[in-house]
C-alpha positions in Angstrom: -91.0 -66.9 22.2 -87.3 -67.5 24.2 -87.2 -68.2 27.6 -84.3 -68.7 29.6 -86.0 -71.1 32.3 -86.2 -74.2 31.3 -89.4 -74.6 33.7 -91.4 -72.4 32.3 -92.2 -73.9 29.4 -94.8 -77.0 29.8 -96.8 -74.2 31.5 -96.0 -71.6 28.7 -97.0 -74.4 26.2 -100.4 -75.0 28.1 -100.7 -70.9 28.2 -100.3 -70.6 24.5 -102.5 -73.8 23.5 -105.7 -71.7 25.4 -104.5 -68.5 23.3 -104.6 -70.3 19.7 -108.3 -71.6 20.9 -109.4 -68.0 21.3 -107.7 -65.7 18.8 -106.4 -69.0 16.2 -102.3 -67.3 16.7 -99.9 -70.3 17.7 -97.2 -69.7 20.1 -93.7 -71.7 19.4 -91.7 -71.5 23.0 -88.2 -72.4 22.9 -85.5 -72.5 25.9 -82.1 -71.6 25.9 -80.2 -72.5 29.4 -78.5 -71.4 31.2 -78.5 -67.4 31.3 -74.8 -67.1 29.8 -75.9 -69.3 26.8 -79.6 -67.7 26.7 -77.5 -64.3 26.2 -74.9 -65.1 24.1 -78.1 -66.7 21.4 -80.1 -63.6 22.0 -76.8 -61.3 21.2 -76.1 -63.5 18.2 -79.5 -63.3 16.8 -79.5 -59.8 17.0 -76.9 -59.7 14.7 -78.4 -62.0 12.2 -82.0 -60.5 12.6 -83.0 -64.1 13.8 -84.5 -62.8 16.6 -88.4 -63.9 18.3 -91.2 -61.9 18.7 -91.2 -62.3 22.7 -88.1 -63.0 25.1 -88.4 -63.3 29.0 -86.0 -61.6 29.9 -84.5 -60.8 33.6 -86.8 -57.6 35.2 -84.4 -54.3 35.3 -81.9 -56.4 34.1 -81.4 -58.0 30.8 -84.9 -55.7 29.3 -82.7 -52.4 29.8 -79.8 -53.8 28.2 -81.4 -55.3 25.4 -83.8 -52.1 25.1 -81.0 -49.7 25.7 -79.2 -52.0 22.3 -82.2 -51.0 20.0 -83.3 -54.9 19.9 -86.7 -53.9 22.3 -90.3 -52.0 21.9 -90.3 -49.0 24.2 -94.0 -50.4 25.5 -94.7 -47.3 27.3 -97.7 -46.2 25.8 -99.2 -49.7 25.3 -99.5 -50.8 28.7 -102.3 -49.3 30.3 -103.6 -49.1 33.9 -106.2 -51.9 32.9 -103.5 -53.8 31.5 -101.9 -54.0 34.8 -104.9 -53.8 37.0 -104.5 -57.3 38.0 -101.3 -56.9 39.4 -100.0 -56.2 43.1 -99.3 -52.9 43.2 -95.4 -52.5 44.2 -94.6 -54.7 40.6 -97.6 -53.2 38.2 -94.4 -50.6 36.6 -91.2 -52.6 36.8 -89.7 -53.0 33.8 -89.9 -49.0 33.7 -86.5 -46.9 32.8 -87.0 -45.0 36.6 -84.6 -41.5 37.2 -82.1 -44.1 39.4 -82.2 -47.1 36.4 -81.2 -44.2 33.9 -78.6 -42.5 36.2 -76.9 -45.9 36.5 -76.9 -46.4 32.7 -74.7 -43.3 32.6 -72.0 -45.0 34.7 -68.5 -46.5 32.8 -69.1 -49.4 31.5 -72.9 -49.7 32.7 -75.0 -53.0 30.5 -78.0 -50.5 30.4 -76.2 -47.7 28.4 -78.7 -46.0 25.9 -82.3 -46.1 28.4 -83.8 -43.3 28.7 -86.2 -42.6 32.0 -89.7 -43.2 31.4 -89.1 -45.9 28.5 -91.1 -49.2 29.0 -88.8 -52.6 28.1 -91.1 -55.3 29.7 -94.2 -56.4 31.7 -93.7 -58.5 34.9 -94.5 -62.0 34.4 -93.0 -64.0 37.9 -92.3 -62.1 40.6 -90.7 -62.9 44.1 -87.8 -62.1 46.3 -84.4 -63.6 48.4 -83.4 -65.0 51.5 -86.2 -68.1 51.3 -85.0 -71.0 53.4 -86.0 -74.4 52.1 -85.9 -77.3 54.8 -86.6 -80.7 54.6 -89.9 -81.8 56.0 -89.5 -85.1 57.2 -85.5 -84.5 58.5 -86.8 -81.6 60.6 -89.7 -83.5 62.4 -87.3 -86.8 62.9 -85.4 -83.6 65.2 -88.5 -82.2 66.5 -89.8 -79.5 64.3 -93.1 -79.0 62.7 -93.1 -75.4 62.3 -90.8 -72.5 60.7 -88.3 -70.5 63.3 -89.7 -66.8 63.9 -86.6 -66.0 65.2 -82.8 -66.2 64.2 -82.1 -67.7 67.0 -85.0 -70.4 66.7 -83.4 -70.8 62.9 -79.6 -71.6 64.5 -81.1 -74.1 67.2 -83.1 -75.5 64.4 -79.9 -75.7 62.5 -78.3 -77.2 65.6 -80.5 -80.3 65.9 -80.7 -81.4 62.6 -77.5 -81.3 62.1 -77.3 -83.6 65.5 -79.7 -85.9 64.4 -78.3 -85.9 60.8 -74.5 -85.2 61.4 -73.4 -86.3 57.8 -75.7 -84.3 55.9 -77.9 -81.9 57.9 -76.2 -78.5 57.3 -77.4 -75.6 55.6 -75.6 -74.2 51.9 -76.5 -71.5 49.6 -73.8 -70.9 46.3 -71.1 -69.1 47.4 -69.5 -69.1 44.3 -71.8 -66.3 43.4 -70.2 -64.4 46.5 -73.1 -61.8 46.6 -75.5 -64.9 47.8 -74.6 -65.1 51.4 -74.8 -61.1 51.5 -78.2 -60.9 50.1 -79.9 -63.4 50.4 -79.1 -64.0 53.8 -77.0 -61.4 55.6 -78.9 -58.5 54.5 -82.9 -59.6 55.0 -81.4 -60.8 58.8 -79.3 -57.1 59.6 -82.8 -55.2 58.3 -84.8 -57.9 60.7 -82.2 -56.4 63.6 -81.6 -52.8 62.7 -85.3 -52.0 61.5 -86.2 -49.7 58.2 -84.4 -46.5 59.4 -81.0 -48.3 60.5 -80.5 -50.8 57.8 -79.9 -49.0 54.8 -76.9 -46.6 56.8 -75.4 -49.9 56.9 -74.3 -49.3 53.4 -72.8 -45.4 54.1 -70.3 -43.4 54.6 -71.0 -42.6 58.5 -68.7 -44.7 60.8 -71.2 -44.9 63.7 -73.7 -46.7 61.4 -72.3 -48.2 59.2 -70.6 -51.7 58.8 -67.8 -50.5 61.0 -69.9 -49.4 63.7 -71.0 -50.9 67.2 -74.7 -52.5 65.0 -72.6 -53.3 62.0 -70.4 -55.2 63.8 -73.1 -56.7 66.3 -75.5 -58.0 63.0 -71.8 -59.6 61.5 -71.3 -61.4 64.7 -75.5 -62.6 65.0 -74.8 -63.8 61.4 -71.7 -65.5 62.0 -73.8 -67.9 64.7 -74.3 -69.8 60.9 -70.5 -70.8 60.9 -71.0 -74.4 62.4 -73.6 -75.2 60.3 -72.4 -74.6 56.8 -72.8 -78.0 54.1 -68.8 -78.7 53.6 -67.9 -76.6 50.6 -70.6 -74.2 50.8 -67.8 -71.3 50.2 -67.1 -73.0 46.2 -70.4 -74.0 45.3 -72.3 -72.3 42.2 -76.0 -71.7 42.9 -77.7 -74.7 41.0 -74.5 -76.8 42.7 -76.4 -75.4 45.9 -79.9 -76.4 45.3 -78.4 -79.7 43.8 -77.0 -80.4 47.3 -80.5 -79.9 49.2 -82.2 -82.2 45.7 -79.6 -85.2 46.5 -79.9 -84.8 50.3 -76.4 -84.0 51.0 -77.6 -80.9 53.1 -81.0 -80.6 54.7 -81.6 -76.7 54.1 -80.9 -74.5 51.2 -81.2 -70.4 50.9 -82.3 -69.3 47.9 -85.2 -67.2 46.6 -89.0 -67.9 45.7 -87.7 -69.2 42.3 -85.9 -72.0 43.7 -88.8 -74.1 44.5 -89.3 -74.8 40.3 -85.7 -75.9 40.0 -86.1 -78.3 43.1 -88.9 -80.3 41.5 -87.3 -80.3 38.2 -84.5 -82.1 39.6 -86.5 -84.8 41.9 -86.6 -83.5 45.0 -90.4 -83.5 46.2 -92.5 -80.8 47.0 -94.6 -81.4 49.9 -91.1 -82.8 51.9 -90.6 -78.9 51.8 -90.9 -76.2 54.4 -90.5 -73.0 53.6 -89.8 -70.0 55.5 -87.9 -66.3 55.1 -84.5 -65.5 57.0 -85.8 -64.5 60.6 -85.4 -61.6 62.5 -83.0 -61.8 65.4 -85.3 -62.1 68.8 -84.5 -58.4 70.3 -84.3 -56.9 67.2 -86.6 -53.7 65.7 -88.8 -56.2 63.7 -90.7 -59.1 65.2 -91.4 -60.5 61.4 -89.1 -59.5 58.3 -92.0 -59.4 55.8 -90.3 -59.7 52.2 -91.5 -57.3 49.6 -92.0 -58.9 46.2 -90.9 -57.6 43.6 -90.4 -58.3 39.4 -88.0 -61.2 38.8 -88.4 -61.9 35.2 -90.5 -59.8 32.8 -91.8 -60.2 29.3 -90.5 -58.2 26.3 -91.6 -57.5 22.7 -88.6 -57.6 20.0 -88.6 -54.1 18.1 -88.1 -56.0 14.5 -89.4 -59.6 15.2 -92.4 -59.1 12.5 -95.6 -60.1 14.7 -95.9 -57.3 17.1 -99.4 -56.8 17.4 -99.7 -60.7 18.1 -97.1 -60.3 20.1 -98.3 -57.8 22.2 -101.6 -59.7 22.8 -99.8 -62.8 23.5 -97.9 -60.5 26.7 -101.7 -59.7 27.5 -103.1 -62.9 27.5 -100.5 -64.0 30.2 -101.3 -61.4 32.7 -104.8 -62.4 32.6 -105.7 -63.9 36.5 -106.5 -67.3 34.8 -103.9 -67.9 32.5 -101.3 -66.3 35.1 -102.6 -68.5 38.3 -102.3 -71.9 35.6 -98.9 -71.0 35.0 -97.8 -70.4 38.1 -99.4 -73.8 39.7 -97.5 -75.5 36.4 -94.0 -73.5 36.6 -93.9 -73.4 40.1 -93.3 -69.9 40.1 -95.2 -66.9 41.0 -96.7 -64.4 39.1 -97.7 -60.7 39.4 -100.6 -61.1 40.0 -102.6 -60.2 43.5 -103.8 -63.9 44.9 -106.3 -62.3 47.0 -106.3 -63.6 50.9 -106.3 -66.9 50.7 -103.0 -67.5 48.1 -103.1 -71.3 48.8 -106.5 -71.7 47.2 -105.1 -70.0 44.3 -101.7 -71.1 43.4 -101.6 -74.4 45.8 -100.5 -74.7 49.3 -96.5 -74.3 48.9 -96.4 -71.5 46.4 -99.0 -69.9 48.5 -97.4 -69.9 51.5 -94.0 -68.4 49.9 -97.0 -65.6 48.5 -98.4 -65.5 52.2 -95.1 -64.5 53.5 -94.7 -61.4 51.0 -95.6 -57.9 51.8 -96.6 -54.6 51.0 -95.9 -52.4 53.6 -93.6 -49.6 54.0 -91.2 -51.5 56.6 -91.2 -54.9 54.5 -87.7 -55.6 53.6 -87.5 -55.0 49.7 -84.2 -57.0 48.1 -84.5 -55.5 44.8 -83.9 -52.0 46.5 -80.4 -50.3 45.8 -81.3 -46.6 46.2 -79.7 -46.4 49.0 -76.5 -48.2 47.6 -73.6 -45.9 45.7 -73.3 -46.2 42.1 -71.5 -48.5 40.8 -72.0 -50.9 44.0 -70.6 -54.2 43.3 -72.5 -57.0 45.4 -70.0 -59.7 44.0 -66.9 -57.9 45.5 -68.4 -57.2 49.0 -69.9 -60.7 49.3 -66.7 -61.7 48.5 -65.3 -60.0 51.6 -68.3 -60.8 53.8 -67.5 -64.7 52.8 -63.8 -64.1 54.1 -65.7 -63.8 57.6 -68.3 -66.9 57.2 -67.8 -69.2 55.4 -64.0 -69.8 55.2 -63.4 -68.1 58.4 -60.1 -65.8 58.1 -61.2 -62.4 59.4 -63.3 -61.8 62.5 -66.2 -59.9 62.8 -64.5 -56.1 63.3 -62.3 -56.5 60.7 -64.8 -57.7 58.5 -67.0 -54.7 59.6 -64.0 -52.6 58.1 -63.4 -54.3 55.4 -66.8 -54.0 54.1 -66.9 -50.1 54.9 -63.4 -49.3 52.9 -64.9 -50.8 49.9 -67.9 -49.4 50.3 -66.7 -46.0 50.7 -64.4 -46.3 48.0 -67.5 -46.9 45.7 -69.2 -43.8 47.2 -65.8 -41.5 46.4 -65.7 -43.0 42.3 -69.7 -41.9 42.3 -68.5 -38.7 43.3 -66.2 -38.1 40.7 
């Protein structure tokens, strides 16, 4: 088996030491960092038929373009309903070809070219979401704060005294580099906290009194752009690990990122329990008094079509999604699975996983990040991120013209998915 986290594999090696004591099949797992290079080996192999009999791969992501290539078992009719039974519900199909996934295959130059709808590529094996704020403990109570901010408001007042109290190295960053960061991660889970279900998502249309360019595009641009003060210096050039490696070596005291950024933390020293955790806030008058963050599949689990061992294979995908084997892994990887924790998370997978798992939900009006159905084809979060970043952090454009900005392109995505 491949992996391209380097994280996951002490608690993939327990995993697959508890599988050769019950069925006698051993389990080599290898790493391959960082995605690029992961890729680039997996592309190689295929060429060489060097390939694994199990890759992790990224969920509707890398499994369609490697199924869509030939390289992947179409899994459709072996995963059943009791195969899955012990996962949450909104994650128990991802890694399905749905009508959207193939439509967007079908677009020039599209990675997932060759899926066809109803085609199985992977199982879900950690699931989770954006726009988690990481804070560090003990610089947030030596400025007076024990517990999360409900509000946005209570988040930039938060920001404002730790940055007082620590003025060299209290800011917030998040890795700008990757310009679609501060969009999603951050801009997007606080505008659906403002605008509500219904509101949000016309955000991203054609209709200039709802959209970006409107009177509520503008207004959740300018409640976002309250941030500007507190960015870490060169926040606007960092790559995501650069990011995280910022909050690790305390030069900033808070870092956005998602549920999976808590494994890559630890790896690289920073400690655990000197973390506080909490999702971007909703602003204080706006439609949502929490922003509840649906979960959904971040990296799946995918049998090669000609790696030799498939029925091994396929049990080995099994064994993982068992409740045992995934809560061990997840308390190991620090990453969490698909699996339903039940109603005390903390018991199951520890107190700081379980309280990222407490602040997920289910329900209709939870803000879902791996959403785009209401997004044109052919959407590119890099290049509006890139013009959102114009706004905060590097400051050249205001908050109408950014509003603009972001519409034009936008639009002009809409018009090409028209064509």
């Amino acid at each position: 088996m491949w992996t391209f986290k380097q994280s996951h594999v002490a608690g993939l090696e327990v995993a697959a030491e508890m599988f050769e004591e019950e069925t006698g099949i051993s389990v080599r797992v290898q790493a391959f960092t960082p995605d690029d290079a992961y890729n680039t080996k997996v592309a190689a192999s295929a060429r060489t038929n060097d390939l694994p009999d199990v890759l992790e791969v990224h969920a509707n992501g890398s499994d369609f373009s490697f199924g869509g290539a030939g390289l992947l078992e179409d899994l459709s009719d072996e995963v059943t309903e009791e195969w899955t039974a012990p996962f949450l519900p909104t994650v128990a199909q991802e890694g399905t070809v749905t009508r959207q996934y193939y439509e967007q295959s079908l677009a020039p130059g599209a990675a997932t070219v060759g899926i066809e709808e109803g085609q199985r590529y992977s199982v879900p094996f950690t699931v989770g979401t954006f726009g988690i704020v990481y804070a560090n403990k003990e610089r947030l109570a030596q400025a007076g704060y024990t517990e999360p901010p409900t509000t946005w408001e209570e988040f930039i007042e938060m920001l404002d005294a730790v940055g007082r109290e620590f003025p060299e190295n209290g800011g917030v960053t998040i890795g700008m580099k990757v310009p679609s960061t501060g969009l999603e991660w951050m801009l997007q889970p606080m505008a659906y906290g403002q605008l509500g279900p219904d509101a949000y998502p016309e955000l991203f249309s054609e209709d200039e009194s709802a959209n970006w360019a409107s009177p509520a595009g503008v207004t959740a641009l300018e409640t976002f752009g309250q941030i500007t003060p507190y960015w870490t210096p060169g926040t606007g050039i960092m790559a995501i690990d650069e990011a995280d490696l910022s909050f690790a070596n305390g030069e900033s005291s808070f870092v956005v990122g998602g549920t999976f950024t808590l494994a890559f933390l630890a790896e690289n020293g920073f400690d655990p329990d000197n973390i506080l955790t909490f999702p971007i806030p909703p602003p204080e008058h706006g439609a949502m008094e929490q922003t509840d963050l649906k979960p959904f599949a971040l990296t799946g689990l995918s049998v090669v079509r000609e790696g030799g061992n498939q029925e091994a294979a396929l049990e080995w995908v099994r064994f993982l999604a068992r409740d045992d084997v995934a809560r061990g892994f997840a308390q190991r990887a620090l990453d969490l699975p698909p699996n339903d924790l039940g109603e005390n998370p903390e018991e199951a997978v520890g107190p700081l996983l379980g309280s990222m798992a407490a602040s997920l939900g289910e329900s209709e009006d939870a803000y879902h990040a791996g959403d785009t159905s209401y997004k044109p084809n052919g959407y590119d979060g890099a290049d509006v991120g890139a013009v959102l970043a114009e706004f905060t952090p590097l400051e050249r454009a205001d908050a109408e013209d950014t509003g603009r900005a972001l519409a034009r392109l936008i639009n002009s995505y809409w018009a090409e998915s028209r064509r």
